[in-house]
C-alpha positions in Angstrom: 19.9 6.1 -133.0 17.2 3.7 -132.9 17.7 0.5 -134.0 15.1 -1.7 -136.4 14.6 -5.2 -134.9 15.0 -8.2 -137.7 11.5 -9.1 -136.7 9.9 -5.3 -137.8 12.6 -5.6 -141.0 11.2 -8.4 -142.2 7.9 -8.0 -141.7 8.4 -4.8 -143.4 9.8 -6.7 -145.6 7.0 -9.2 -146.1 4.0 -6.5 -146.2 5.9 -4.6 -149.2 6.0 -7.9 -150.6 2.2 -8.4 -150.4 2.1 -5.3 -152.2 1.1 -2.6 -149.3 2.7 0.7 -149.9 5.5 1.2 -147.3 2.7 4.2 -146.1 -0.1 1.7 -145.9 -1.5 1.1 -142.1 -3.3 -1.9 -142.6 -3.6 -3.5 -139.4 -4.2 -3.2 -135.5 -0.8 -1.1 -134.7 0.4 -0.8 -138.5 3.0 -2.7 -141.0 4.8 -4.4 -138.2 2.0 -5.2 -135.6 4.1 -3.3 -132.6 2.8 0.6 -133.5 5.4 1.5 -135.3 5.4 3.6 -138.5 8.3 4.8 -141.2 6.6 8.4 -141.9 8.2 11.4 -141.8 6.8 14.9 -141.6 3.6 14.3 -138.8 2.4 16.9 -136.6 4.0 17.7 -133.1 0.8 19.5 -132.7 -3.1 20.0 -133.0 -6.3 21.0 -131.9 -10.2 21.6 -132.9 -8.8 24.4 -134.6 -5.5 23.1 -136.0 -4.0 20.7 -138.4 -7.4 19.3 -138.9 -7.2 18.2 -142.3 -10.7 16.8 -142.1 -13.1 15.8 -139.6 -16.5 13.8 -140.5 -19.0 11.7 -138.3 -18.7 8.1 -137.9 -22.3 6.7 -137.3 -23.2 3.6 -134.6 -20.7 2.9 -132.1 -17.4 0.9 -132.4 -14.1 1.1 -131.0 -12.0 -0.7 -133.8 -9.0 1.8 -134.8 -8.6 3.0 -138.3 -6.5 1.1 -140.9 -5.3 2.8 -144.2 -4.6 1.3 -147.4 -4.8 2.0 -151.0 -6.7 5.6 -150.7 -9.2 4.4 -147.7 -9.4 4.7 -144.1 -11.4 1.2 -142.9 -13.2 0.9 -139.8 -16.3 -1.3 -138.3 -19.1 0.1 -136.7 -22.4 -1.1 -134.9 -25.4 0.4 -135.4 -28.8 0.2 -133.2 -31.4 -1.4 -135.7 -34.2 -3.5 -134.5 -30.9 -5.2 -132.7 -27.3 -3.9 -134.2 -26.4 -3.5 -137.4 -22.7 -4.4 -137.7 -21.2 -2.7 -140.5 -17.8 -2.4 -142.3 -17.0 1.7 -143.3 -14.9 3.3 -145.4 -13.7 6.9 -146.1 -11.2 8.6 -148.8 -8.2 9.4 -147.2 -7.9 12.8 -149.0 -11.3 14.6 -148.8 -12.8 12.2 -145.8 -16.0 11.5 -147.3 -17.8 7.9 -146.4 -17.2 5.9 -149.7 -18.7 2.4 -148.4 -21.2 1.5 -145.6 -22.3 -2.0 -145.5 -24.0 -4.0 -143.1 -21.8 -7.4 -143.0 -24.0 -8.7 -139.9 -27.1 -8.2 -138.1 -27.8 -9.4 -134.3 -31.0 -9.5 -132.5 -30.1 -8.1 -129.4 -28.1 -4.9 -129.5 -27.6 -4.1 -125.6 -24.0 -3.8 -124.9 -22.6 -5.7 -121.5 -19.4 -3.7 -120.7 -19.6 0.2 -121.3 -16.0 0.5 -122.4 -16.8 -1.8 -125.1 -18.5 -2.2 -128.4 -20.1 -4.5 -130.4 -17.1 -3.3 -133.4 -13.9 -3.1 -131.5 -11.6 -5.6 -133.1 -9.8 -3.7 -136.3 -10.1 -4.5 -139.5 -7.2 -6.2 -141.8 -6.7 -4.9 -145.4 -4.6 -7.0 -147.7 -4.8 -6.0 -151.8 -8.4 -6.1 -152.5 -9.6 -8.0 -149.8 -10.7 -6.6 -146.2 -11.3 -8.8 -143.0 -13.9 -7.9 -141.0 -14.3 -9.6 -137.4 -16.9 -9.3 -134.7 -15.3 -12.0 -132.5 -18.2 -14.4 -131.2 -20.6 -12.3 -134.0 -18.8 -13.2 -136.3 -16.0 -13.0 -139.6 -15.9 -12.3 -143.1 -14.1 -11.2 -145.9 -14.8 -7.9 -148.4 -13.7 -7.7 -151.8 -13.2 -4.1 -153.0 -14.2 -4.1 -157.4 -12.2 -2.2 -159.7 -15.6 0.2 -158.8 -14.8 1.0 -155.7 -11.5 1.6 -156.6 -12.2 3.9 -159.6 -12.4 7.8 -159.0 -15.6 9.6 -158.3 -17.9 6.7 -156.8 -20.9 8.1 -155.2 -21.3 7.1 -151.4 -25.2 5.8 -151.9 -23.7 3.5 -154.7 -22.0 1.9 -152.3 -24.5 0.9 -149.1 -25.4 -2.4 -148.8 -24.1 -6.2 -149.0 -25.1 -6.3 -152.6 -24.1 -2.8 -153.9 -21.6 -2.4 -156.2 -18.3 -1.9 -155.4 -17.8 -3.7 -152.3 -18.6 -7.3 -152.2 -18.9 -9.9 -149.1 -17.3 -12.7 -150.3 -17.6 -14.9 -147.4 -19.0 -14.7 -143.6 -18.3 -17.2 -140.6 -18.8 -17.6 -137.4 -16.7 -18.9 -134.8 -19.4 -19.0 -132.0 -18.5 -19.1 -127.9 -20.0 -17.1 -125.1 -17.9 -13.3 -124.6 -19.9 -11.8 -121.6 -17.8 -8.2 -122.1 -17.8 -8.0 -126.0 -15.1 -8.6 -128.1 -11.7 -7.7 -128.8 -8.8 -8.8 -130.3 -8.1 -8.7 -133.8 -7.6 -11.4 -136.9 -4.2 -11.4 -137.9 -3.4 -12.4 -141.8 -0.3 -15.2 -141.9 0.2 -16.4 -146.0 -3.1 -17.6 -147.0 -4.8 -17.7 -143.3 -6.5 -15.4 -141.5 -6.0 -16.2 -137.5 -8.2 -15.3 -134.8 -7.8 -16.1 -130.7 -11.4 -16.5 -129.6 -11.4 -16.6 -125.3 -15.1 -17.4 -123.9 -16.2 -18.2 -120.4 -17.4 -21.0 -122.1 -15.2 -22.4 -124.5 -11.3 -21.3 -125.7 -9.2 -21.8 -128.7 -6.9 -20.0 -131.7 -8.0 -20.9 -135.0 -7.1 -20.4 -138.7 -9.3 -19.8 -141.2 -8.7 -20.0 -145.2 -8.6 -16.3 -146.1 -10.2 -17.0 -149.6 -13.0 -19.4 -148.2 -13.3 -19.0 -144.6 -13.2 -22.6 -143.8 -11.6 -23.3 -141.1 -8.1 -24.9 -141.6 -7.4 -25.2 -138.2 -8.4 -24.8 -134.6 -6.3 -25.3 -131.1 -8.2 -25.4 -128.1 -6.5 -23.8 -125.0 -5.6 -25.6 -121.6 -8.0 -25.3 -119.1 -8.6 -23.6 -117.2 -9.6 -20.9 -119.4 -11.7 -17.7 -119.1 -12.0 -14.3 -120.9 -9.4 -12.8 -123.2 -9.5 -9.9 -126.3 -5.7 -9.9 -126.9 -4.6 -9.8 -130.9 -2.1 -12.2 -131.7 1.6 -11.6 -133.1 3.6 -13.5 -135.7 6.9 -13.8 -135.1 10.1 -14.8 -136.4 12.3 -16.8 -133.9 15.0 -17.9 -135.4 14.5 -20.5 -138.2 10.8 -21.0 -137.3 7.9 -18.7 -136.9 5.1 -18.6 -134.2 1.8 -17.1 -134.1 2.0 -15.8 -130.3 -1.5 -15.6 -128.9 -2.3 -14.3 -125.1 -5.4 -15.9 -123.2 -6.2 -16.5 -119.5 -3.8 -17.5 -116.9 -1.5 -18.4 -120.2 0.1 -17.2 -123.4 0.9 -19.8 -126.2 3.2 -19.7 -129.3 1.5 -22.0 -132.1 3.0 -23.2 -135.6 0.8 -20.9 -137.5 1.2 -23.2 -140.0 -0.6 -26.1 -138.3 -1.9 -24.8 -135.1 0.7 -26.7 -133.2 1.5 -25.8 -129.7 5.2 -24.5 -129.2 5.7 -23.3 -125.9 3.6 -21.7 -123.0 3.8 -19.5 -120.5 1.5 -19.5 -117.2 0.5 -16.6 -115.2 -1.9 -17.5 -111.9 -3.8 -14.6 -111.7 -5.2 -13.3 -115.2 -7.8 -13.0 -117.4 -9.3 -10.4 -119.4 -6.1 -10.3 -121.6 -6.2 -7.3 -123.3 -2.9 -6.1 -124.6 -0.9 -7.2 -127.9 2.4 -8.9 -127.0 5.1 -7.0 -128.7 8.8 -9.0 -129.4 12.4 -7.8 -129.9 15.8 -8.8 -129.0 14.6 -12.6 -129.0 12.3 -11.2 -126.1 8.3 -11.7 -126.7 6.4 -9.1 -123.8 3.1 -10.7 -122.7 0.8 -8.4 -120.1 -0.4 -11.2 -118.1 -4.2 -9.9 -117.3 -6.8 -8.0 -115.6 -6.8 -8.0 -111.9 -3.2 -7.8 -110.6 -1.5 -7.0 -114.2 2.2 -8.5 -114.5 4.7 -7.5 -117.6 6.6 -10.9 -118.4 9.7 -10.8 -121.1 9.8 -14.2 -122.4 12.3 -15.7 -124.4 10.6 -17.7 -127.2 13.3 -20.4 -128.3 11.8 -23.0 -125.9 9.6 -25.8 -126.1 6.4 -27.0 -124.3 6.1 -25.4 -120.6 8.4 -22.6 -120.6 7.0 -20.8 -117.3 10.2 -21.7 -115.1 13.1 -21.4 -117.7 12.1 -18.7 -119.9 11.0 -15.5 -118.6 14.1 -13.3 -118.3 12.3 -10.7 -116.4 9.2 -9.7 -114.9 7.3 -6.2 -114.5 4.9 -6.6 -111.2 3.5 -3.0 -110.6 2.6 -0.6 -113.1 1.9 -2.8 -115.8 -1.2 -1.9 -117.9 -4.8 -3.4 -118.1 -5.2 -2.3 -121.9 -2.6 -0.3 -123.9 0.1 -2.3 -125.5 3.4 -2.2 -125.1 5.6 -0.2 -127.3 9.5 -1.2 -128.2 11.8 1.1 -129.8 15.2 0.7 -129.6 16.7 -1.2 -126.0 14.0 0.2 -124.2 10.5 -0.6 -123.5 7.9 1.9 -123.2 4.7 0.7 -120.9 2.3 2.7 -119.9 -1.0 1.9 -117.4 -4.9 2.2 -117.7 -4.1 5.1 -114.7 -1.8 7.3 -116.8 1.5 6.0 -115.5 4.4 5.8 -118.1 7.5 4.2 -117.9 10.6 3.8 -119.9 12.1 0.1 -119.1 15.7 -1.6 -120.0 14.0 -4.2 -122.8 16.4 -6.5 -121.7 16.7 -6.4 -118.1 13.5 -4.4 -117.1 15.6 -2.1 -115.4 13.7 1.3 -114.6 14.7 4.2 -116.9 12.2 6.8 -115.7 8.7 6.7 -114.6 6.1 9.2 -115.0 2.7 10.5 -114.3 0.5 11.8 -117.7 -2.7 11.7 -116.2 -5.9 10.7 -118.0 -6.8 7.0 -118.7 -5.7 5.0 -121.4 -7.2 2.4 -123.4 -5.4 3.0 -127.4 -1.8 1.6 -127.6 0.9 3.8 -127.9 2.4 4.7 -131.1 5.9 5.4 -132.3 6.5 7.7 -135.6 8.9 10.2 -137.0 11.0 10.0 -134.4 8.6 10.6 -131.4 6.3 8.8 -129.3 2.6 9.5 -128.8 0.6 8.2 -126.7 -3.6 9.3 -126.4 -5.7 9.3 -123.5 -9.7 8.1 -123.0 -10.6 12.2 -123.1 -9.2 12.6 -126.4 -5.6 14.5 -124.9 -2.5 13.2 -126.6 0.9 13.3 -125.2 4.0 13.1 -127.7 7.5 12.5 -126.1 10.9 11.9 -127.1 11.9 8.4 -127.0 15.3 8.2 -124.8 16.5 7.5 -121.2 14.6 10.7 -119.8 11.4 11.9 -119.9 10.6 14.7 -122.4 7.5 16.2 -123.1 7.3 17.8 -126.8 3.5 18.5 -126.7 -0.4 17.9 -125.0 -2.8 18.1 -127.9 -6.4 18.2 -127.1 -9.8 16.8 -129.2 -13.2 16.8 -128.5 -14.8 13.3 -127.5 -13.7 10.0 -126.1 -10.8 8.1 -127.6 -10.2 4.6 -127.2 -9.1 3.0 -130.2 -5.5 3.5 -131.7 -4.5 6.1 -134.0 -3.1 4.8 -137.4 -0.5 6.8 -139.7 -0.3 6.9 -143.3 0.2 9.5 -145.6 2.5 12.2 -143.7 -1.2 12.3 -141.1 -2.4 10.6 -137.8 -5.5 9.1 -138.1 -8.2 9.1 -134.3 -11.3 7.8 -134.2 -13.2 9.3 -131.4 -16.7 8.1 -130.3 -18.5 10.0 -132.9 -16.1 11.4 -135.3 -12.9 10.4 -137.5 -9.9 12.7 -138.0 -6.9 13.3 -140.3 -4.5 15.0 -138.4 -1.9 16.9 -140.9 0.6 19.7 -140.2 0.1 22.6 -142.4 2.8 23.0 -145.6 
């Protein structure tokens, strides 16, 4: 039986609160933050020609997964116009036709500088009628969806463009610092903040920004050194306090999200390029420590200011992934490489449970749903296992394209973006 963490309860919880159907996806790995969904009834298996409930084309490039919420599947896109055009999209979750295409941004130079990257690959954050955008160093800003937009039968063209009705930008910042590769991690929504980790070669700091203004409330430089990071940061529950958890270079952080506050921190020597969210469970936060030799740290997050020699309970040193996320269901922790290497820890001891080979690479973050586990390579093949203490294969699905961002669930259907097309993935009734 798997067991539900207090943490994914509550923010469960504290989503339904906010008024998000239990179904709703609206955030870089769903409800909870750790890729896990409460749907029943997905497919084991598809194709081209199976349990495609739609298919349609996604214009420009981006990597940003899909959310869904309210009847809408959300993405960001960039778009080669004199520069890039940098663009929020939406489609109807039942007939997948584009319902809103607006250009939040515009930058003069539209080359990108890393080819596994975009100029859109940080996901977008829907909360009631409001939708946060973010194109790290390019910038942040807020939608408001009108009762328009939300009415039935709302032409697409009626929607394109910043002043069109139905979708309206109610406010746009920047955050400016130098991000040689792109950007990455996404904004994460705490009461009435919206909180972004911003990691330049040039500059470094977590800040909160008012989620009805975009002022900034407050900012939190990191330590030096710094350097490079596109992780997404996590709020957590520990014990009577919460902590926004946010993982840069050569050290992860917990903050009062409240304040900005530092908590505790957690040193790594050798990392940068921070990629994966940190995932937390039986008072254990998991923080992937970087890009050139990765490390898997479990960190217990009751301490205070330097934690690096009293509070990681175990450590992961080889197989530990450049990209994907961890995923946590139950006492064990499911990691799983850039290479294609999966493996099944003890969440509490790191003990091996099995390891094994699904060959492919992996960028998108595994995903656990209806029971099952599913995890989805760079060449669009998708492996779905049971979750346990051995290894078990239930399918390999296959689509056409490259797939990097991380599917989304809502609805009974599994949502992948590939690089030119977005899919609802249903099984036939």
């Amino acid at each position: 039986m798997v067991m539900i963490s207090r943490i994914t309860l509550c923010a469960m919880l504290a989503l339904t609160a906010a008024g998000l159907r239990a179904e709703d996806w609206p955030q870089f790995r769903g409800p909870t933050g750790q890729g896990h969904s409460a749907e029943h009834g997905l497919p084991l298996e598809w194709s081209e020609s199976r349990n495609v409930a739609w298919k349609t084309p996604v214009p420009g490039r981006g990597w940003s997964s899909p959310v869904v919420a309210d009847g809408r599947v959300w993405l960001t896109t960039a778009i080669k116009e004199k520069g890039a055009s940098l663009r929020a999209l939406a489609y109807d979750v039942e007939t997948g036709r584009e319902i809103v295409n607006v250009e939040v941004f515009h930058i003069r130079n539209g080359d990108l500088t890393n080819a596994k990257n975009s100029h859109a690959s940080p996901t977008p954050i829907v909360e009631g009628d409001r939708v946060y955008v973010h194109f790290g160093a390019l910038g942040t800003a807020a939608l408001g969806i009108t009762a328009a937009e939300r009415g039935e039968g709302v032409p697409a063209e009626r929607v394109r463009g910043a002043g069109a009705p139905g979708v309206k930008i109610v406010w746009k910042t920047r955050l400016p610092y130098e991000s040689q590769h792109g950007n990455g991690g996404s904004p994460v929504l705490y009461g009435d903040l919206l909180i972004v980790s911003c990691d330049g070669s040039d500059d470094a700091f977590v800040a909160a920004l008012d989620k009805r203004t975009g002022k900034t409330r407050w900012r939190t430089g990191r330590r030096q050194p710094f350097d490079q990071a596109y992780s997404t940061p996590l709020v957590i529950r520990a014990g009577e306090r919460d902590e926004v958890v946010s993982v840069g270079a050569y050290r992860a952080a917990a903050y009062d999200p409240q304040n900005g506050k530092e908590i505790w921190r957690v040193s790594y020597a050798d990392g940068f390029s921070n990629v994966p969210r940190p995932v937390y469970g039986h008072g254990l936060v998991y923080i992937a420590t970087g890009f050139q030799q990765p490390s898997l740290l479990a960190v217990r997050v009751d301490g205070a200011g330097d934690v690096t020699k009293t509070h990681v309970a175990w450590t992961l040193r080889r197989g530990a992934p450049l990209t994907p996320s961890p995923l946590l269901v139950g006492d064990e922790l499911y990691v799983l490489n850039d290479g294609g290497i999966a493996q099944c820890l003890d969440a509490k001891t790191g003990e091996a449970r099995w390891i094994q080979r699904l060959g492919g690479d992996y960028s998108a973050s595994p995903l656990f749903a209806d029971g099952r586990i599913y995890f989805l390579s760079e060449g669009g093949v998708s492996t779905v296992i049971a979750p346990g203490k051995e290894f078990q294969r239930l399918a390999t699905n296959t689509l056409e394209g490259d797939t990097l961002a991380s599917m989304a669930v809502s609805g009974g259907s599994i949502f992948i973006r590939s690089d030119s097309h977005l899919y609802r993935i249903s099984a036939r009734r």
